[in-house]
Wavefront OBJ file of the C-alpha trace (Angstrom):
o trace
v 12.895 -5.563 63.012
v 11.968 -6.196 66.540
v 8.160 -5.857 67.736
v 7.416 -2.408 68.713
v 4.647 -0.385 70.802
v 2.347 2.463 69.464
v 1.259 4.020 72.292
v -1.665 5.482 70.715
v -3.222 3.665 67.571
v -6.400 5.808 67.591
v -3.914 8.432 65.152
v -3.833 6.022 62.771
v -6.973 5.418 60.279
v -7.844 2.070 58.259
v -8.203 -0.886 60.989
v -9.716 -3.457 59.945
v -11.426 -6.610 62.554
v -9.340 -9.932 62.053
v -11.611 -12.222 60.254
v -10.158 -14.430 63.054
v -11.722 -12.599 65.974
v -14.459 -14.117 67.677
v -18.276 -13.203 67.650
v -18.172 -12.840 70.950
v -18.758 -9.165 72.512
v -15.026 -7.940 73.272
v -12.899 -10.012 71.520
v -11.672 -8.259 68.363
v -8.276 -7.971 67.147
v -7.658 -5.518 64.659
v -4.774 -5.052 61.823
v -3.637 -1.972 59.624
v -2.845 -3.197 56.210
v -0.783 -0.069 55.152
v 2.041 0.980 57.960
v 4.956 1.761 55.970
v 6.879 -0.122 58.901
v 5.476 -3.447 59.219
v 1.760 -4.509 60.481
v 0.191 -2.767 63.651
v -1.656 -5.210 65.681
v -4.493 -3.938 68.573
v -7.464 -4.881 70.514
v -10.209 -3.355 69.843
v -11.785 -2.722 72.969
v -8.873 -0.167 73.560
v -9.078 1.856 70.049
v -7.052 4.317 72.614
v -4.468 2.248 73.747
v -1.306 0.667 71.650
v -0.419 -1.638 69.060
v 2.207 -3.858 68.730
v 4.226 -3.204 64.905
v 5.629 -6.980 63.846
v 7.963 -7.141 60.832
v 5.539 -8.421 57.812
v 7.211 -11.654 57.546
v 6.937 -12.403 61.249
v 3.419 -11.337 60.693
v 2.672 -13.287 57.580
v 4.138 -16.764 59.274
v 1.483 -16.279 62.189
v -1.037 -15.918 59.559
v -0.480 -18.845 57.996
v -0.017 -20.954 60.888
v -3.358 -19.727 62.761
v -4.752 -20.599 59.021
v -3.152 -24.114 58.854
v -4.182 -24.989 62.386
v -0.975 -24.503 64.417
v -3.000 -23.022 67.199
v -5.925 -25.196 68.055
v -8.719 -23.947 70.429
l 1 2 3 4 5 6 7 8 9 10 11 12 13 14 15 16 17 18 19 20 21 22 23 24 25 26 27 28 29 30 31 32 33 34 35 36 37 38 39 40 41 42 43 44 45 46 47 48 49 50 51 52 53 54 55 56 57 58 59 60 61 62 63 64 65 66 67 68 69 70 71 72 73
């Protein structure tokens, strides 16, 4: 599967904030553990606007690089 857009992820219920995100105001991401299609991704600043849907295993391989360090600050 190829990344896709929801154009409107406020119809969808059960976000959860990254554990990730910072504690800074405004910079939340936020996932939704049970799409039948893969894992929505969105900010949360724009509860409005879309998500991006990655395929779970592109979505678990981020996860555990950002967890392994792969992505330093």
């Amino acid at each position: 599967m190829t990344e896709r857009i929801i154009p409107d992820s406020s119809t969808m219920n059960g976000w959860r904030k990254s554990s990730y995100s910072g504690n800074e105001s405004g910079s939340c991401l936020e996932v939704l553990d049970t799409h039948p299609s893969g894992v929505p991704v969105r900010d949360s600043k724009t509860p409005h606007g879309p998500a991006l849907l990655f395929a779970v295993g592109d979505w678990s391989a981020f996860v555990t690089a950002v967890k392994s360090g792969e992505f330093p600050a």
